[in-house]
N, C-alpha and C positions, 0 to 999 in steps of 0.2 A: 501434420499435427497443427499449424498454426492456422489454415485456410478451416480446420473443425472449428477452434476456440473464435477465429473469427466472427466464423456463421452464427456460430451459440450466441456471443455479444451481440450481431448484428440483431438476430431473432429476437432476443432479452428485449434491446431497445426499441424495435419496432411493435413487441406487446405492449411496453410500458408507453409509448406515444400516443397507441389506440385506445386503453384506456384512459390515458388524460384527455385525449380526444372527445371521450364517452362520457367521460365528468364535466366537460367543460360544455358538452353542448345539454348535458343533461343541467345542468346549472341556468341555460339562456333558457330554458324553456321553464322552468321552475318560478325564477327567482320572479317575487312579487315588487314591480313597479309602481310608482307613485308621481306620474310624471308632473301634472295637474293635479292644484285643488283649487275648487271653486267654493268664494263666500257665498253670503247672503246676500243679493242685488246682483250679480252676474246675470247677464244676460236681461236687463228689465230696459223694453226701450223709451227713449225719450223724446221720441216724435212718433204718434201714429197714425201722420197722416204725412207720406212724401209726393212731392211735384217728381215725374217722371223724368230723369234727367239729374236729380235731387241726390242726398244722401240720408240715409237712413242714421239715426244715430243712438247708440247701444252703450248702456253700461258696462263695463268690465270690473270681476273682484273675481282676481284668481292668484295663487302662488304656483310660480312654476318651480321644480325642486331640482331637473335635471339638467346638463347642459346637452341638450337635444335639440335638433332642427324637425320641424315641423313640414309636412304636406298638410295644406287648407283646401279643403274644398268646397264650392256655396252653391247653395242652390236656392233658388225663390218658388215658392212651393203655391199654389191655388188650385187646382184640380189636375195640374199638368207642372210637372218638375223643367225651372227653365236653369239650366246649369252658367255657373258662370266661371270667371276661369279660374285655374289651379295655382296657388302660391304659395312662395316659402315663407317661410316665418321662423325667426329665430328670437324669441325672447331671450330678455337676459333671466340669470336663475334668481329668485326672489320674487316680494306678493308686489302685487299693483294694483290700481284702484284708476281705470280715468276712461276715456270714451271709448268707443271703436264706430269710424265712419265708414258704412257701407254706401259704395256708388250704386245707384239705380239703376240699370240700363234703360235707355229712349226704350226699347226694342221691345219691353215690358209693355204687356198692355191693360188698363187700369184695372185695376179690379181690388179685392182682398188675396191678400199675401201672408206668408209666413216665411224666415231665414232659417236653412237650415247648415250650421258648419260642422263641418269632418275635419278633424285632425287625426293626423297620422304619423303618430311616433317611431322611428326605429332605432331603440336601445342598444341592439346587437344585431348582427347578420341573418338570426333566425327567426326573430320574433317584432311585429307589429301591436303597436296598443294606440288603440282608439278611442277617441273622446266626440261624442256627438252633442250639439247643443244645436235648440231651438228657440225662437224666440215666440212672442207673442205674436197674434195677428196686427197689419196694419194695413191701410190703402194706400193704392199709386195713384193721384189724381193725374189725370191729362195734362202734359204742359200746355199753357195757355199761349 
């Protein structure tokens, strides 16, 4: 008698976990994020023309809302994508307004360019939200 009313409990709890389970993953995939917002003047650069070796240097106006760690990923784009490396970034939550210096690589060879960054948020364990920004075109001149 008591290994039945056991099983009965055990089974009772293990429906009722699967569907919290069911709600709760149906909730990660649902719920609408707002990780990023970006102003007016985001992304407008301030030099467009960098010495190879140089930095690029980029307005920022964005509010971040969440406290999420970021994957960045860049890439300098002219007919051939040159990837450059992958970093974390952790803003703090709140708007900000001020530069973003991008390094050049030597390895770059002159020409016209465009930046392009990936961020890569993960809110929860199921769910990824992405934000792509581009900048304007700019040249790499030859260091002299």
């Amino acid at each position: 008698m008591y290994t039945k009313n056991f099983l009965y409990h055990m089974a009772i709890f293990t429906i009722f976990l699967g569907f919290c389970g069911i709600g709760l993953i149906t909730y990660w995939l649902i719920k609408p994020y707002d990780i990023l917002t970006f102003s007016e003047g985001n992304g407008k650069l301030l030099n467009t023309t960098v010495v190879s070796g140089g930095y690029l240097r980029i307005q920022r106006n964005f509010c971040k809302n969440m406290p999420t760690m970021a994957q960045v990923s860049r890439q300098f784009i002219d007919s051939l994508k040159y990837n450059a490396h992958v970093e974390n970034s952790n803003e703090p939550i709140g708007c900000r307004q001020d530069i973003l210096y991008i390094y050049v690589p030597k390895a770059l060879p002159p020409g016209k360019y465009y930046v392009k960054d990936t961020y890569v948020y993960a809110p929860n364990p199921i769910r990824k939200i992405v934000y792509t920004l581009e900048t304007q075109s700019f040249d790499i001149l030859p260091k002299e």
